[in-house]
N, C-alpha and C positions, 0 to 999 in steps of 0.2 A: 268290402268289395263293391264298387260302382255296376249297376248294371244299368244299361241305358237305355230313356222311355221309359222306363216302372213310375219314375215319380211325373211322365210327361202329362197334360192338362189329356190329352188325346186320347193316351192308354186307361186314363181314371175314367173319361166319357164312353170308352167302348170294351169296358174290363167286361158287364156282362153279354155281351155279341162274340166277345173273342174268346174262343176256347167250346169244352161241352160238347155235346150232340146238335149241331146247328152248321151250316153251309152261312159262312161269312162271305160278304161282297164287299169290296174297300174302294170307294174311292179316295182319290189322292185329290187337293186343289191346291194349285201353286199360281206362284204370279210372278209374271215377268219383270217387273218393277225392281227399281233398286232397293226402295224404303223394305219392300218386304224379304230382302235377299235374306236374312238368317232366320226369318219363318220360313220361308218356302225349302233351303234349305235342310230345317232340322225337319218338316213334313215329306221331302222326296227320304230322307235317311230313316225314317220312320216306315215308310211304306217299302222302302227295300225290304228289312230286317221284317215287316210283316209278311211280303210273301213267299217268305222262307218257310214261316210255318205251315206245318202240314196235318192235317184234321180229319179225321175219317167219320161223318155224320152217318148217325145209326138210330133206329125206332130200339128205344128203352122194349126189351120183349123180355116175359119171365122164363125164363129154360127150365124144362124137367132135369132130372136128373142126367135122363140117357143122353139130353142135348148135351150138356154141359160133360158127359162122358165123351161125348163124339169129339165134340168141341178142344177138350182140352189133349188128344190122341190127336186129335190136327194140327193142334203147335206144335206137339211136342214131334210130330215127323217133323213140321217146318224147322222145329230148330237143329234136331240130327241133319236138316239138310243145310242148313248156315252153317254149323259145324266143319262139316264135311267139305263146304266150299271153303272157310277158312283154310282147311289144312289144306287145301290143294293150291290155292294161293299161296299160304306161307312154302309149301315147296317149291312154286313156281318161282317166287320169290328169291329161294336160299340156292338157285340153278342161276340166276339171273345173275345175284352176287358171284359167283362163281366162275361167270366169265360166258356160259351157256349163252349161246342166241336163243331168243324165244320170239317164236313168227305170231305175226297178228291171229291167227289163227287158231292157233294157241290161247291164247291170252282169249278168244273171245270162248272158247268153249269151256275154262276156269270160271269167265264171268257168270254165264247165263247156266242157271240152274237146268238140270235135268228135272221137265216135270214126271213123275210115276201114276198119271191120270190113265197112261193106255192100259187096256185090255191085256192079260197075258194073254191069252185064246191069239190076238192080234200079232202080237210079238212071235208066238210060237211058228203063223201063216210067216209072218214076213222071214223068217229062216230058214223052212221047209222051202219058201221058193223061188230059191237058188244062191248065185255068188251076186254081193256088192260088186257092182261095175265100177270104173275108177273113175275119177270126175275129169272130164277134157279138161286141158290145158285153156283155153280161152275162158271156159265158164270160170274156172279154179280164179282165173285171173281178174274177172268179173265181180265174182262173189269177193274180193280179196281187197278190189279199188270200192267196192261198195261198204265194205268193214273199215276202210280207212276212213271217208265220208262222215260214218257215222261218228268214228271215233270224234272228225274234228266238230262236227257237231259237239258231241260231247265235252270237249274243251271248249268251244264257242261260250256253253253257258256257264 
């Protein structure tokens, strides 16, 4: 299997910068010129496919135990909660095939995770005091043209 770049002059001079615990900065040079159209070329195809990668730079720290207790009880909700959005995706999904309309609204509240950072104590105020009111018709419509926006943003890129 070809994979492309591994064997480029480029990737061999910045193999120790790319990757690891470090915040990479890339510049690209290219040239207008005709003589150098398939360098400049395979250099813009190279920094595409560069900033695709994604790296989360972090201080190497030693964790006790209790961290690395906490720590791994914090994936492991992160992952019950990908879980959980898969399945409600895949239903949203198996509704969709089915012929079901599914409104943008919909679809954004499958997307975006509920966080469970609030306070019950919070949760418990906000029931005791009183009924959800219904969201007006203009804001609903508001919030509705602002989800589509984003959506095509999100197709933009």
């Amino acid at each position: 299997t070809h994979v492309p770049y591994r064997d480029s002059k480029m990737t061999r001079i910045l193999q120790d910068s790319l990757g690891g615990n470090c915040r990479t900065t890339m510049f690209i040079c290219c040239s207008p010129s005709a003589f150098n159209d398939a360098e400049t070329k395979s250099t813009l195809m190279f920094g595409q496919r560069a900033k695709t990668i994604k790296n989360t730079a972090s201080v190497n720290l030693e964790l006790t135990a209790e961290q690395w207790k906490r720590k791994y009880e914090k994936e492991k909700e992160k992952n019950k909660n990908l879980k959980e959005n898969i399945q409600r995706l895949e239903a949203e999904l198996n509704r969709w095939r089915n012929g079901e309309s599914i409104t943008p609204l919909m679809d954004l509240m499958a997307v975006i995770p509920v966080e469970s950072d609030v306070s019950e104590d919070t949760a418990l105020d906000n029931q005791s005091s009183g009924t959800c009111e219904p969201i007006p018709e203009e804001d609903k419509l508001k919030y509705e043209e602002e989800i589509r926006k984003l959506y095509k943003q999100l197709d933009d890129k």
